[in-house]
NUDOFI-120521 format. One record per residue (C-alpha): x, y, z; residue number from 1. Coordinates in steps of 0.25 Angstrom, whole numbers. Example, Ala and Ser with C-alpha at 12.3 -4.5 7.8 and 13.67 -1.06 7.14 Angstrom:
BEGIN
+-------+-------+-------+-----+
|    px |    py |    pz | num |
+-------+-------+-------+-----+
|    49 |   -18 |    31 |   1 |
|    55 |    -4 |    29 |   2 |
+-------+-------+-------+-----+
end
This chain:
BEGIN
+-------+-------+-------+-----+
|    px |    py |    pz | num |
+-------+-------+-------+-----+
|  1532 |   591 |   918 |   1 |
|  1537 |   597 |   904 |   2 |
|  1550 |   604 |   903 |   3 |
|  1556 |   613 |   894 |   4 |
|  1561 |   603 |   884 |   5 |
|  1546 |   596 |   884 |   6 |
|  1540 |   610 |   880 |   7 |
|  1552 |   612 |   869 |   8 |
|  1549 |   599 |   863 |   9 |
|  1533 |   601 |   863 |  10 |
|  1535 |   615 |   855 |  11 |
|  1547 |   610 |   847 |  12 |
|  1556 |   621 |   852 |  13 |
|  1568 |   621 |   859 |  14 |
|  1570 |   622 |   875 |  15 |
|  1576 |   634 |   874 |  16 |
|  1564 |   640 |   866 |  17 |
|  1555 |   635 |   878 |  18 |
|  1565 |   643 |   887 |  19 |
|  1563 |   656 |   878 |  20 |
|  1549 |   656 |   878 |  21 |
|  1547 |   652 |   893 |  22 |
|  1557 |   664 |   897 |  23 |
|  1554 |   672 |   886 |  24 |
|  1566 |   674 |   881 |  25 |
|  1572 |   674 |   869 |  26 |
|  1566 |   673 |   854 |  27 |
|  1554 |   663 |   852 |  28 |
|  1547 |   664 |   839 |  29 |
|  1531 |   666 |   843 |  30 |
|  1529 |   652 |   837 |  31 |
|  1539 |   645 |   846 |  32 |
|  1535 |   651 |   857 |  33 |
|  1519 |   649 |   857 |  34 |
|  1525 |   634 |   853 |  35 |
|  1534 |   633 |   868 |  36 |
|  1522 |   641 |   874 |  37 |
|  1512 |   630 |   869 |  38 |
|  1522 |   619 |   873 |  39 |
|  1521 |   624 |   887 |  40 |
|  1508 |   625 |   888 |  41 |
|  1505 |   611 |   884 |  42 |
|  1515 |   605 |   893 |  43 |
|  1511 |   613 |   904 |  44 |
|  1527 |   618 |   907 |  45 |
|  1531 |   626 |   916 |  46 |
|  1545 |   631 |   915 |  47 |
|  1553 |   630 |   930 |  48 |
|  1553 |   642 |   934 |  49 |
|  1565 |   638 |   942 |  50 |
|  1575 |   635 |   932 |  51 |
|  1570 |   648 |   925 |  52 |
|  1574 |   657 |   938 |  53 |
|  1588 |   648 |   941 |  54 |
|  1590 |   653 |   925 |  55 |
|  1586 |   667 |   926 |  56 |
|  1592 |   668 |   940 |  57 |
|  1577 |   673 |   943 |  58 |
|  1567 |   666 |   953 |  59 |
|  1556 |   677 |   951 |  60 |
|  1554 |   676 |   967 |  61 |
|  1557 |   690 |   977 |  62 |
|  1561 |   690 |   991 |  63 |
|  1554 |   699 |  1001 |  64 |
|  1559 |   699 |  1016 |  65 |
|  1554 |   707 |  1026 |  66 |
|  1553 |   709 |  1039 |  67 |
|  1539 |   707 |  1047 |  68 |
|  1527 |   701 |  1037 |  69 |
|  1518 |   703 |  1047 |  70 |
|  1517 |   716 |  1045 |  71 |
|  1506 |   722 |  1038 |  72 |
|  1516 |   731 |  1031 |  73 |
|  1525 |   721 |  1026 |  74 |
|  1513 |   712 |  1022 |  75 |
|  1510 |   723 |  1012 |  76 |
|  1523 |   726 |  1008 |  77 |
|  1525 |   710 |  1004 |  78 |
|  1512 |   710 |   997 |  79 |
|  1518 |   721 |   989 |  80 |
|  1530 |   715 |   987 |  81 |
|  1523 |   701 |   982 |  82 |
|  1513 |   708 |   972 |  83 |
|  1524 |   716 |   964 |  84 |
|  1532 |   703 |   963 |  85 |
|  1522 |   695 |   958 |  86 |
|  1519 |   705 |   948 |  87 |
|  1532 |   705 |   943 |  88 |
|  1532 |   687 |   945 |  89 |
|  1539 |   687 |   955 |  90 |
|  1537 |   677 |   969 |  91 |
|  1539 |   682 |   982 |  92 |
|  1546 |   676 |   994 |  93 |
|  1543 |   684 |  1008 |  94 |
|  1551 |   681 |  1019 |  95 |
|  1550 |   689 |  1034 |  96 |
|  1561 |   692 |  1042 |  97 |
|  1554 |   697 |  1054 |  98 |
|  1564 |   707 |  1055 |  99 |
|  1576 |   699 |  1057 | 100 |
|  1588 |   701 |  1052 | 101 |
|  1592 |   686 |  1052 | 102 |
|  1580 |   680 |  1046 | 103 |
|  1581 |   691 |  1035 | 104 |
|  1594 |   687 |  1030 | 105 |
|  1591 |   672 |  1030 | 106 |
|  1578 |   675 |  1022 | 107 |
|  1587 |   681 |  1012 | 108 |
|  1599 |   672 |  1010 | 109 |
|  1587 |   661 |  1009 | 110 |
|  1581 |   668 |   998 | 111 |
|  1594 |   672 |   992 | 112 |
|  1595 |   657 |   991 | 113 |
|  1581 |   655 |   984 | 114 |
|  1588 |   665 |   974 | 115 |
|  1574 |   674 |   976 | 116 |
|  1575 |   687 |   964 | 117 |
|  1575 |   698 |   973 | 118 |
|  1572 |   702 |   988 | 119 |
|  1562 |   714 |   996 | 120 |
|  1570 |   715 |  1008 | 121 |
|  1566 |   721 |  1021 | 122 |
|  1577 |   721 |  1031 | 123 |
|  1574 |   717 |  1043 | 124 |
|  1586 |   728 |  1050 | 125 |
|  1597 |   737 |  1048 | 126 |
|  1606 |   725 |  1043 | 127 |
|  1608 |   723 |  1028 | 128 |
|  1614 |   710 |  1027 | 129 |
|  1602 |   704 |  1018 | 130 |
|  1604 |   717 |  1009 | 131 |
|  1619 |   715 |  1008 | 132 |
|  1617 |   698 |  1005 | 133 |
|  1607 |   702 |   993 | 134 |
|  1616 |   712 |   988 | 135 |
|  1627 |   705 |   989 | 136 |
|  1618 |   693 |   979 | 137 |
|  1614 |   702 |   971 | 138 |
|  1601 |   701 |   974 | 139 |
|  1589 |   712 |   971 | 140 |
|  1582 |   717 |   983 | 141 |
|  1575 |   728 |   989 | 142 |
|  1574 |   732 |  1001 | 143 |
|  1558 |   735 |  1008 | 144 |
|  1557 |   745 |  1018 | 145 |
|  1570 |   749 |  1023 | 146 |
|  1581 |   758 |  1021 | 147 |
|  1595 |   751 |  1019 | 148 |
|  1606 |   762 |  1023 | 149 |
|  1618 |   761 |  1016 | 150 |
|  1612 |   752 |  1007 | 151 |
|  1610 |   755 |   991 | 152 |
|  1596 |   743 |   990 | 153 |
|  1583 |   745 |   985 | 154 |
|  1573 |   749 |   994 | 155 |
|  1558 |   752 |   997 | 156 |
|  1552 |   758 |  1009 | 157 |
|  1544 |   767 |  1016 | 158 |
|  1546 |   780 |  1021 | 159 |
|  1548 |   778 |  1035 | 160 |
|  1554 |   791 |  1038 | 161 |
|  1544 |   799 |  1032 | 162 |
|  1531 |   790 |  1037 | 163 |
|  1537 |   793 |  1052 | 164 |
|  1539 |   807 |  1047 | 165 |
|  1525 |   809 |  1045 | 166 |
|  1519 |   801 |  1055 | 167 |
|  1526 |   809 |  1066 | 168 |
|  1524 |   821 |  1061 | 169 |
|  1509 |   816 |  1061 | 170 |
|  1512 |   815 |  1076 | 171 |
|  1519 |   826 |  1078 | 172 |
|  1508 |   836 |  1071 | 173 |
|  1498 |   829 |  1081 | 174 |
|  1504 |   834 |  1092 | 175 |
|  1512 |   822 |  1096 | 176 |
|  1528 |   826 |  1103 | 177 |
|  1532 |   813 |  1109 | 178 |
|  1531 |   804 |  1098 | 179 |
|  1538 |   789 |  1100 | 180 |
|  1543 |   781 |  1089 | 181 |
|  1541 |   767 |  1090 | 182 |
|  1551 |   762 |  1081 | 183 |
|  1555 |   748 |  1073 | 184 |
|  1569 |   743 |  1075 | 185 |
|  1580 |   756 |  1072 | 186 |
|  1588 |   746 |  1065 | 187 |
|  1577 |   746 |  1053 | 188 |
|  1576 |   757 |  1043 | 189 |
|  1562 |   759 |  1044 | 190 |
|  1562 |   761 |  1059 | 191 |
|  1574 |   771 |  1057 | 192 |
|  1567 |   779 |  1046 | 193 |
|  1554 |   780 |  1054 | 194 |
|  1561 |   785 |  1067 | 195 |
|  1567 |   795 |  1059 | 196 |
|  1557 |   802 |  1052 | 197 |
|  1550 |   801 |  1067 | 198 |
|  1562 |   810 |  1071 | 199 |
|  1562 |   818 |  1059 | 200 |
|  1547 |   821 |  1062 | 201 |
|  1550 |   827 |  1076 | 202 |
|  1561 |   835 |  1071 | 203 |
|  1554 |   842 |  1060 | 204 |
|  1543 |   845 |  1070 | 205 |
|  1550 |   850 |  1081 | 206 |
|  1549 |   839 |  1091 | 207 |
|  1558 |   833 |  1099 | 208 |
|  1564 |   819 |  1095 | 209 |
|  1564 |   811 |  1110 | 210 |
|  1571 |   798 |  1106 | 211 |
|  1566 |   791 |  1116 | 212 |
|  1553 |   791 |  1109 | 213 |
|  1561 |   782 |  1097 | 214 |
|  1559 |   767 |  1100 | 215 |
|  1564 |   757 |  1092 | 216 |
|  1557 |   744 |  1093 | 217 |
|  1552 |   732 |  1081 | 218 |
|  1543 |   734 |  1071 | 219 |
|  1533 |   724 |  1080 | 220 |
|  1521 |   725 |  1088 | 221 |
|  1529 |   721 |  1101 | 222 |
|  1539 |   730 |  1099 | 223 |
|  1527 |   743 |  1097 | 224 |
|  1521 |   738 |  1110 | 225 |
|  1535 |   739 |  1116 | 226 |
|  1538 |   753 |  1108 | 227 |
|  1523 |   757 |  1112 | 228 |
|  1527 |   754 |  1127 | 229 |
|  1540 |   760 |  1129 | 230 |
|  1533 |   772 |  1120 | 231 |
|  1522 |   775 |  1131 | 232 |
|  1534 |   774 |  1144 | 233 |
|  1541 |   786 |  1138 | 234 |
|  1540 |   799 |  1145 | 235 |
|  1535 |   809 |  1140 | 236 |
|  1524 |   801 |  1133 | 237 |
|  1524 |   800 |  1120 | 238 |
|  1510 |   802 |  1113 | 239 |
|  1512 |   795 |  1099 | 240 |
|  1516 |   784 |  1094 | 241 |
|  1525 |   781 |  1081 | 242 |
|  1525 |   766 |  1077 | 243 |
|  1535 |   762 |  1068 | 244 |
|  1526 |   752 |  1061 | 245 |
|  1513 |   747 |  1062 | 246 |
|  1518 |   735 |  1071 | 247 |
|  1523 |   743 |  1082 | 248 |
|  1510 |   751 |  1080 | 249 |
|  1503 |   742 |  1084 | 250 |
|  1509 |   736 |  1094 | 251 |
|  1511 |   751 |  1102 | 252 |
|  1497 |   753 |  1098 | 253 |
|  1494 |   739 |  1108 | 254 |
|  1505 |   745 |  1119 | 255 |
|  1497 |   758 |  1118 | 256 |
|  1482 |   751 |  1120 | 257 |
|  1489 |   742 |  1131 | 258 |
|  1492 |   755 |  1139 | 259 |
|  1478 |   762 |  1135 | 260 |
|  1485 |   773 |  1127 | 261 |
|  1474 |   777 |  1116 | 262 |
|  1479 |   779 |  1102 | 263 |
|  1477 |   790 |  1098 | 264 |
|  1471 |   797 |  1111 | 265 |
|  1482 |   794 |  1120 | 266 |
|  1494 |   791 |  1109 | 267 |
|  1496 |   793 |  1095 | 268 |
|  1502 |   781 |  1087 | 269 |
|  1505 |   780 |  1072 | 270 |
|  1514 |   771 |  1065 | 271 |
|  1522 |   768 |  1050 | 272 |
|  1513 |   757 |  1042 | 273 |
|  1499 |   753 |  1043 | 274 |
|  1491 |   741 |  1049 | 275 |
|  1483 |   732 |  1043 | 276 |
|  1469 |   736 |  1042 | 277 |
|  1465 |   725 |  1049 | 278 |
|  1471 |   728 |  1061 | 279 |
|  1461 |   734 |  1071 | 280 |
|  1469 |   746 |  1072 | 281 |
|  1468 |   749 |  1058 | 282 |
|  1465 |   759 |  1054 | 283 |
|  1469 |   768 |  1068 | 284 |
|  1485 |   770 |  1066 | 285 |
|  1492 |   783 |  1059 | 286 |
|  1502 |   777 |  1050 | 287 |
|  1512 |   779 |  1039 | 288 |
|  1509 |   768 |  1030 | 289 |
|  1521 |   762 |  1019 | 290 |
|  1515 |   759 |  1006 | 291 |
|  1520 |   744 |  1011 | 292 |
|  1513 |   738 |   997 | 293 |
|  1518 |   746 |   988 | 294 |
|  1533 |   745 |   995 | 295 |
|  1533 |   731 |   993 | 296 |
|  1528 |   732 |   978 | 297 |
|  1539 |   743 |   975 | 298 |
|  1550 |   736 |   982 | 299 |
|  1545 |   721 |   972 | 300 |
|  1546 |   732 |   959 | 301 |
|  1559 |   737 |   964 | 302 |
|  1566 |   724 |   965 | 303 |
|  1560 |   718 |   954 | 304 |
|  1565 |   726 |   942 | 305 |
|  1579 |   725 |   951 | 306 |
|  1577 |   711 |   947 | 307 |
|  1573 |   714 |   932 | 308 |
|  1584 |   723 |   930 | 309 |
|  1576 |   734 |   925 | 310 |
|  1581 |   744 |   938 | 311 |
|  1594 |   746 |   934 | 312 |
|  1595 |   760 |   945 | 313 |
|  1601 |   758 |   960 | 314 |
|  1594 |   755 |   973 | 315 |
|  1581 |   762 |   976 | 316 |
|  1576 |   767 |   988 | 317 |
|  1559 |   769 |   987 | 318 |
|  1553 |   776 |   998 | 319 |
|  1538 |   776 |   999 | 320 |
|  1529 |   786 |  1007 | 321 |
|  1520 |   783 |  1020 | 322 |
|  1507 |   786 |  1020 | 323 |
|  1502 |   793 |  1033 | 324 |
|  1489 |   789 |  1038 | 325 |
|  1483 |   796 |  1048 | 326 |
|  1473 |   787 |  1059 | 327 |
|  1469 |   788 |  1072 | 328 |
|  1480 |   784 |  1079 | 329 |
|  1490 |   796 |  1079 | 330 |
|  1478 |   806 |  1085 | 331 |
|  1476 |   813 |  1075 | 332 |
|  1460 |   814 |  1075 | 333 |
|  1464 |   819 |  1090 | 334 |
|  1471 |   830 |  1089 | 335 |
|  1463 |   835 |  1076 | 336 |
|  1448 |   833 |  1085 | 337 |
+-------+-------+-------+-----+
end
């Protein structure tokens, strides 16, 4: 295997010249350099990438850690993330947390040590010890999908707040009064930004907020089937349905068949994020969709010209619109017959 000397010697340069032209850097007449470049070619070189990134203290790979891959949303913000770095060169490492807290700091003190650029954190709860360890190495990140309180990071997420606004006011508008809102965990941001602009919803129109129709559960299937069932025991009945995502969606929406309930003769349902199309559901439930791909692309470009140094500004907080998209399964096409 030729080295670095073997490719000096054939062009009749010094190593360091090799260097220069290999990292473009520094001044090389145009005759040395398609010399060194020739030499390169002919020994088939290739320069150890390795060394380069120990020198430059750069290994051109990113970090993104999140909380359930399996969901369609986050498959979509990965893909995001993965195009805009390798754009830009860069290699990505994908680590899922399954929403554990444990499994998401080990994840980052092992990538830590593998000295990855820069990290797209999604936190798997309301504790900021990852976010404390890579600011406390100095380490770029931003953080996906979550507001930090207190905390001066880089973020990019969606508008929970104002997609749970709009899709109970939805509700609200279709007559519905006894709305219950299936919830993620009240430890996670998203889940706490969604409960609240349910509530701001019901105060702005007038109606009363009963919080025994809150319930806080896991963004997962069992935990909507649970959510679903504790929904429907509640008295007076509730009409409509809020999922908090498109996993506790569909698991209510499996309690709610389970139990004959028609969506949307007998119950309303809608929910924040879409599912796949080629779920058999698809394309039957009222959503507020996050622009999932374009977060994670966003988030990439963000932390990378952290990393180039050319965002020279503080921490920034992007907030991107859902898009309401109106189906069958909040009742509408009822209530408009």
């Amino acid at each position: 295997m030729a080295t670095i000397r073997d490719v000096a010697k054939r062009a009749g340069v010094a190593p360091i010249t090799v260097s220069r032209v290999i990292n473009n850097s520094g001044y090389v007449s145009q005759e040395t350099r398609k010399r060194v470049e020739a030499a390169i070619a002919e020994l088939h070189y290739v320069p150890n990438s390795l060394a380069r990134s120990l020198r430059f203290k750069r290994t051109h790979t990113l970090a993104l850690v999140l909380t359930d891959i399996t969901n369609p949303f986050w498959t979509t913000a990965a893909r995001g993330v993965e195009d805009a770095a390798r754009e830009n060169g860069f290699n990505l490492i994908l680590c899922n947390t399954d929403e554990d807290e444990k499994r998401e700091a080990e994840y980052v003190r092992v990538l830590l040590e593998r000295q990855v650029d820069g990290f797209l954190l999604v936190p798997a709860c309301g504790d900021n010890r990852s976010i404390m360890l890579l600011q406390g190495q100095s380490i770029p990140f931003v953080v996906l999908d979550r507001h930090i309180p207190g905390v001066r990071v880089d973020t990019v997420r969606g508008d929970s707040f104002g997609g749970a606004f709009e899709l109970t006011t939805h509700l609200i508008r279709l007559g519905h009064r006894r709305i219950a809102m299936l919830s993620g965990p009240p430890h996670v941001s998203t889940a706490e930004s969604r409960v609240s602009g349910y509530r701001r919803a019901l105060i702005y129109h007038n109606v009363p907020v009963d919080e025994d129709l809150i319930l806080y559960g896991e963004y997962k299937e069992a935990s909507g089937r649970d959510l679903a069932r504790r929904a429907l025991s509640l008295q007076p009945p509730v009409t409509a349905l809020f999922a908090a995502n498109n996993f506790i969606a569909i698991g209510a929406l499996q309690t709610l068949r389970e139990a004959g309930i028609r969506v949307p003769q007998d119950m309303a349902l809608v929910s924040i994020d879409d599912i796949p199309q080629a779920s058999a559901i698809y394309p039957f439930l009222t959503v507020a969709v996050q622009p999932a791909y374009e977060m994670g692309a966003i988030a990439t470009r963000l932390l990378l010209s952290r990393l180039s140094e050319q965002s020279d500004h503080g921490p920034l907080e992007i907030v991107l619109p859902m898009t309401i998209i109106l189906r069958e399964s909040c009742g509408q096409h009822l209530s408009s017959a």
